[in-house]
C-alpha positions in Angstrom: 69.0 -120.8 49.9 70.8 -123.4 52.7 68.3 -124.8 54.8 70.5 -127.2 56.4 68.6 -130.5 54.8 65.6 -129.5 56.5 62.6 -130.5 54.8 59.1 -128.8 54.7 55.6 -130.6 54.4 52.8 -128.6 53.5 49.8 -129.1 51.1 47.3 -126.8 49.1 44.4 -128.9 51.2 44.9 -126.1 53.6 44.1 -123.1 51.5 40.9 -121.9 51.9 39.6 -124.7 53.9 37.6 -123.4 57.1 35.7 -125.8 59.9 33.2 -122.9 59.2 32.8 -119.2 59.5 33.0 -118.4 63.3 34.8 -121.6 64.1 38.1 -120.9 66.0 39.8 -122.7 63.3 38.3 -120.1 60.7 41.7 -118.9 60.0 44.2 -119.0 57.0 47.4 -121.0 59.1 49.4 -123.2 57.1 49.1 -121.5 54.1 50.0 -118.0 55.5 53.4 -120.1 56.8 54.1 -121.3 53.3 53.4 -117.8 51.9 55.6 -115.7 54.7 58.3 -118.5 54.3 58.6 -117.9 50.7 58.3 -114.4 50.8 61.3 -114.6 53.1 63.1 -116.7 51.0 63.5 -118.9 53.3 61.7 -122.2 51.5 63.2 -123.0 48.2 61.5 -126.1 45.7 64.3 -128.5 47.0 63.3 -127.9 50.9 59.4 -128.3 50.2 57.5 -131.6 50.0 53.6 -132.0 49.6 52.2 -134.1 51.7 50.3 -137.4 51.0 46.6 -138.2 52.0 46.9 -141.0 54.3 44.7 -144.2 53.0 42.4 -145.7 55.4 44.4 -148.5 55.9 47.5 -146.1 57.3 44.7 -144.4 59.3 43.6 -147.8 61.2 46.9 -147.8 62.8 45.1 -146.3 65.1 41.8 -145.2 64.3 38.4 -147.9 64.5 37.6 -149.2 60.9 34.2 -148.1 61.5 35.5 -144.3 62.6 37.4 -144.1 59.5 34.7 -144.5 57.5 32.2 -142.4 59.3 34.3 -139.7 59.0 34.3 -140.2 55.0 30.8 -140.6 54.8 30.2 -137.6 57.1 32.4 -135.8 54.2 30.8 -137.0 51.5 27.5 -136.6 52.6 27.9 -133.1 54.6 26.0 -134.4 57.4 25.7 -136.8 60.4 22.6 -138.3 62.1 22.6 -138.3 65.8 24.0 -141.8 66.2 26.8 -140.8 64.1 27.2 -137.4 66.2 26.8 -139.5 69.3 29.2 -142.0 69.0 32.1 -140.7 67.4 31.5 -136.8 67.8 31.3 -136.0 64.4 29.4 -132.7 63.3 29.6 -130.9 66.9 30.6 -127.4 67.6 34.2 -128.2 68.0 34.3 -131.0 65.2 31.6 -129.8 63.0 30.7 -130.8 59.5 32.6 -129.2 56.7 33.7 -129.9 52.7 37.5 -130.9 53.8 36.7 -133.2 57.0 38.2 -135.8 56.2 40.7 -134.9 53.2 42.5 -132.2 55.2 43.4 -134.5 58.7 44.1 -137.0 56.6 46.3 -134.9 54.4 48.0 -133.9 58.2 48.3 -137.5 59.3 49.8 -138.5 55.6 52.7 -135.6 56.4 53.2 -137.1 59.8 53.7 -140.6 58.5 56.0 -138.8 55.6 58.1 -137.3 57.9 58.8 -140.4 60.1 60.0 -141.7 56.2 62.0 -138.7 55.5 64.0 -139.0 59.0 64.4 -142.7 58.8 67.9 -141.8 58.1 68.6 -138.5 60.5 67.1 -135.6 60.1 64.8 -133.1 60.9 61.1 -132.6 59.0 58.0 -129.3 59.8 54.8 -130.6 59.1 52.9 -127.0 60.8 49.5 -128.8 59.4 50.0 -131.7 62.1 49.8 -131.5 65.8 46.7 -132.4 66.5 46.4 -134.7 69.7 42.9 -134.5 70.9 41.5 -137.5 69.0 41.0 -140.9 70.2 40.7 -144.0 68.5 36.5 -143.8 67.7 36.0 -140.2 68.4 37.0 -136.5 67.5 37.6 -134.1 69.8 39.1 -130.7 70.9 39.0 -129.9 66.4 40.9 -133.1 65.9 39.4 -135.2 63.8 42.6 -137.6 63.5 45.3 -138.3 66.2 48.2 -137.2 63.4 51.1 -137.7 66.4 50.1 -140.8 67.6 50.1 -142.3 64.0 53.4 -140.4 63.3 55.2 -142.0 67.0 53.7 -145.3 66.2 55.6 -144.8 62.3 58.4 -144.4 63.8 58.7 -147.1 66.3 57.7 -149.6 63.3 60.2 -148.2 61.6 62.8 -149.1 64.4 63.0 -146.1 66.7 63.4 -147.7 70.7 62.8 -144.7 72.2 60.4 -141.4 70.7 60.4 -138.6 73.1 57.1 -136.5 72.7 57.3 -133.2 73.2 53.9 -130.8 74.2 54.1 -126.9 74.0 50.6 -126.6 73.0 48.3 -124.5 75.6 46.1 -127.7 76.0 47.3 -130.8 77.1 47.6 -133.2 74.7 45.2 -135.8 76.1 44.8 -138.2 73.1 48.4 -138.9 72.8 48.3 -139.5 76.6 45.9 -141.9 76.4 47.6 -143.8 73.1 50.8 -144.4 74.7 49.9 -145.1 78.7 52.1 -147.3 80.0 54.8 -147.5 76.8 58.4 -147.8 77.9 59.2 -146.5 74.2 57.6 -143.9 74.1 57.9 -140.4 76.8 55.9 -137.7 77.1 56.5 -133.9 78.4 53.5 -131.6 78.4 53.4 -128.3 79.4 49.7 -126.4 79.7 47.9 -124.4 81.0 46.6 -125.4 84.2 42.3 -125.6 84.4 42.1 -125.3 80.9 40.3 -127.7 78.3 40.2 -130.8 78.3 40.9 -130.6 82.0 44.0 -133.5 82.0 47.3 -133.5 82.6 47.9 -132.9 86.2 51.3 -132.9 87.7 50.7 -135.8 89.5 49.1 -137.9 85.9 51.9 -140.3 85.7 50.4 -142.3 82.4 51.6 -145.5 83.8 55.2 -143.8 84.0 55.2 -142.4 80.1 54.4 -138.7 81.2 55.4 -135.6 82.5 52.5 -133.1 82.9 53.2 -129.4 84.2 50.3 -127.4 84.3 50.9 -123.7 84.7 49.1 -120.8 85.3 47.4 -118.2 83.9 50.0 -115.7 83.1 52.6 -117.6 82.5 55.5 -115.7 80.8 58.9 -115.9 79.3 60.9 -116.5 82.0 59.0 -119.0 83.8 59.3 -121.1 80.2 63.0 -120.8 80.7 63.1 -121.8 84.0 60.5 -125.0 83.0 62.6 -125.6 79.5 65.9 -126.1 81.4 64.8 -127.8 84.5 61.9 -130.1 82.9 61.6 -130.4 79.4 65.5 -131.0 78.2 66.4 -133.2 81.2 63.5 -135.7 81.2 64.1 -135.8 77.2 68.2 -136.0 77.3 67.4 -138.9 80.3 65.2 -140.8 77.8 68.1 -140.9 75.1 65.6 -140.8 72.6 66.1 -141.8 68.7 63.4 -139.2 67.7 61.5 -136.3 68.9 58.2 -134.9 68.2 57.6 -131.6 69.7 54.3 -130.3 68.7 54.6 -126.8 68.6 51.3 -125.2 69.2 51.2 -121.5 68.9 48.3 -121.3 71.4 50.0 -120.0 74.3 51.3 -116.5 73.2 49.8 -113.6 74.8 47.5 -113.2 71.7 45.5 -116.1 71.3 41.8 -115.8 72.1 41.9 -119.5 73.9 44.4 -119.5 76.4 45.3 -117.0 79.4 49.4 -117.7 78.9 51.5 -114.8 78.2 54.8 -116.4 76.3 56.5 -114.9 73.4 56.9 -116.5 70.5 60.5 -116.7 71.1 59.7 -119.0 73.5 58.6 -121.4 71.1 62.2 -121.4 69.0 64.1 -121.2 71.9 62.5 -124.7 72.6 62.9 -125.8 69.1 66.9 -125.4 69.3 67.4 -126.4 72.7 65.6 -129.7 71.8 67.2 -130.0 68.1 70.6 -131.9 69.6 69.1 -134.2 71.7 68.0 -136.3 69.3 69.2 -138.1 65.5 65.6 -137.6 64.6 63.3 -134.4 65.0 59.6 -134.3 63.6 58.4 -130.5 64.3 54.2 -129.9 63.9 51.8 -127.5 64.5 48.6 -127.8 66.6 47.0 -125.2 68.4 46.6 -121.5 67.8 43.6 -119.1 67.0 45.0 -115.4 65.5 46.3 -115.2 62.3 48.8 -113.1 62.6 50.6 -114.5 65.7 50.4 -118.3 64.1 51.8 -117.2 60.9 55.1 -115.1 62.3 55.2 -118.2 65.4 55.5 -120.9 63.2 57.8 -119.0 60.5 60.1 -118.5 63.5 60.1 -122.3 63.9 60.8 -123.1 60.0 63.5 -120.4 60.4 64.5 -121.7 63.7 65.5 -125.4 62.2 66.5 -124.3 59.1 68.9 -121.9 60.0 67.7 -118.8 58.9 68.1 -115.3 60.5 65.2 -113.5 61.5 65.4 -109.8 60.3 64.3 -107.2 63.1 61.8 -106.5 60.4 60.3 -107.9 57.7 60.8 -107.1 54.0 57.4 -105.1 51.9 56.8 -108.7 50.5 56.6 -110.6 53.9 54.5 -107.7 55.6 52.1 -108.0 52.6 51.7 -111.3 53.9 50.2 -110.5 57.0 48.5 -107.9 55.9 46.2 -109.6 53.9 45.0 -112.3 56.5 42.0 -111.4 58.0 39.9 -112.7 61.2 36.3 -112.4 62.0 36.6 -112.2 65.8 39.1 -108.9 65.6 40.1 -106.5 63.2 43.4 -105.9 61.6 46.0 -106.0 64.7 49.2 -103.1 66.1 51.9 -102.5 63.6 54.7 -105.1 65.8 52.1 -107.9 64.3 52.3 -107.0 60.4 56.1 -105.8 60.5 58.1 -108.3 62.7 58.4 -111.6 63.0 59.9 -111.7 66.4 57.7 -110.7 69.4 59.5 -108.9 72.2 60.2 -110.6 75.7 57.6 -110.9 77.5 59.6 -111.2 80.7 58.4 -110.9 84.7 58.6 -112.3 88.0 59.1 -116.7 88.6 56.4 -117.5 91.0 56.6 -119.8 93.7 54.0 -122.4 92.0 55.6 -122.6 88.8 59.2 -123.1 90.9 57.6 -125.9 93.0 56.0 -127.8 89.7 59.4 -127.8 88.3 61.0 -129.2 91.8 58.3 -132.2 91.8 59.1 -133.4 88.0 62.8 -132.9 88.4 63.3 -134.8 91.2 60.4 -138.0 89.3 63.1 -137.2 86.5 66.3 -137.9 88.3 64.5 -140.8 89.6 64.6 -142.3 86.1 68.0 -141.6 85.4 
């Protein structure tokens, strides 16, 4: 099987490691992509690389020493005192104790800083256990416990990138990264997230010193208004930056099925983002991040291995694929309509452009041009 030189990260720290039994992040996700991949046939040995666990030392490129090594005695121990919990917001509802805390972001953060490696060259690297962009230097938040695309960007600049363009499909904005690179002229952001939703940042008119453009959008907001925002925000402002590399974290959290957003996109949506952005750059790192059912994170970020490696997505899926999906399970809902265990592409989820999402697009095109 030809996947184009495009390489996979993934790691067996994944299976069967939960944040804890009703945790949104109770879910089977990286694995399930591994498995549906191969079912597929789609991820031969050659394409497939496990990831590292980033040392300590790799971590504190942008982590606190003292951080880094409260979340390893948090894991080791299996517990925080309220100091602990206070100051770096370890062993909270949203970043709760659990056996993996610290192996598994660090195993996410070590496929980051792998895939800057693997593209130093050209190229284009997955790493669907990455993505997450909540944390901050000293503290864990929104279920990040490590900043995995800040470490990843700042790789890659060390490694001699100028310019990193930073992608952000993920139904929450991606405040950590924000925060890590206000001010850079190396380093551009483009977010796109639901509007009023956790952590409440992002707003159109959050400049980051110059680095970003946010575009919060409302509830509801469907295929065609991603088109419309894809083609008139998100590929200008990145072509303009002329960037060496791209991230674009790929969260699967704002599909029509996910239990915490109100965003009504396909998953097509997604790939169609993944192409478009795939010739823009020498350089493309692809992660995960958010997304909370199963069954839509599974066929989403398939789509997006298939998407870069150049595979064609059948109208529907062989036995061995379906058995896939069929055997993940999910304690908030039972097992989900037939469209979700046979296919891996959603149907359109099409509709009317409206006049908010027309104007948001008007504001950041015109700061765009302005930087051309």
């Amino acid at each position: 099987m030809d996947t184009g030189g495009a390489l996979f990260i993934g790691s067996t720290i994944y299976r069967g490691s939960r944040y804890g039994r009703l945790h949104p992040l109770s879910i089977e996700r990286v694995p399930a992509v591994i498995d549906l991949c191969r079912a597929m046939g789609w991820l031969p040995d050659a394409s497939y690389r496990t990831s590292p666990r980033a040392k300590p030392r790799a971590l504190e490129a942008f982590h606190t020493p003292d951080y880094v090594a409260a979340l390893q005695a948090a894991e080791a121990a299996q517990a925080v005192d309220p100091e602990v919990r206070a100051r770096h917001g370890l062993g909270t509802l949203s970043n709760p104790v659990f056996p993996e805390m610290f192996r598994r972001p660090a195993t996410a953060a070590g496929g980051g800083l792998l895939a800057a490696s693997l593209v130093r060259g050209g190229g284009v690297v997955y790493n669907p256990g990455g993505g997450t962009h909540h944390a901050f230097p000293d503290r864990a938040a929104g279920f990040c416990f490590l900043n995995e695309p800040v470490l990843t960007i700042r790789q890659l600049l060390a490694q001699g990138c100028r310019r990193v363009a930073y992608v952000d499909i993920d139904a929450h904005h991606g405040d950590g990264v924000e925060a890590a690179f206000d001010g850079s002229d190396s380093v551009r952001l483009v977010s796109v997230h639901e509007a009023g939703r956790w952590p409440f940042t992002g707003r159109i008119d959050e400049t980051a010193g110059g680095a970003a453009f946010n575009l919060p959008v409302p509830k509801g907001f469907h295929d065609d208004e991603f088109a419309l925002v894809l083609e008139g925000v998100i590929l200008p402002a990145v072509a303009a930056f002329r960037p060496d590399a791209i991230f674009l974290q790929c969260g699967a959290d704002a599909v029509t099925e996910d239990p915490l957003s109100r965003l009504a996109l396909s998953n097509r949506a997604h790939w169609r983002a993944v192409a478009a952005l795939r010739p823009l750059a020498p350089r493309m790192i692809v992660s995960g991040g958010g997304g909370y059912n199963p069954w839509t994170v599974a066929r989403l970020w398939s789509g997006v291995w298939a998407t870069l490696s150049g595979q064609e997505i059948p109208d529907r899926l062989p036995a061995e694929a379906a058995e896939v999906l069929g055997r993940l399970a999910w304690a908030r809902k039972g097992p989900p309509g037939p469209e979700l265990l046979s296919t891996l592409r959603d149907a359109p989820r099409e509709g009317r452009i409206r006049a908010e999402v027309r104007a948001g697009v008007a504001t950041l095109a015109r700061r765009i041009a302005a930087t051309a």
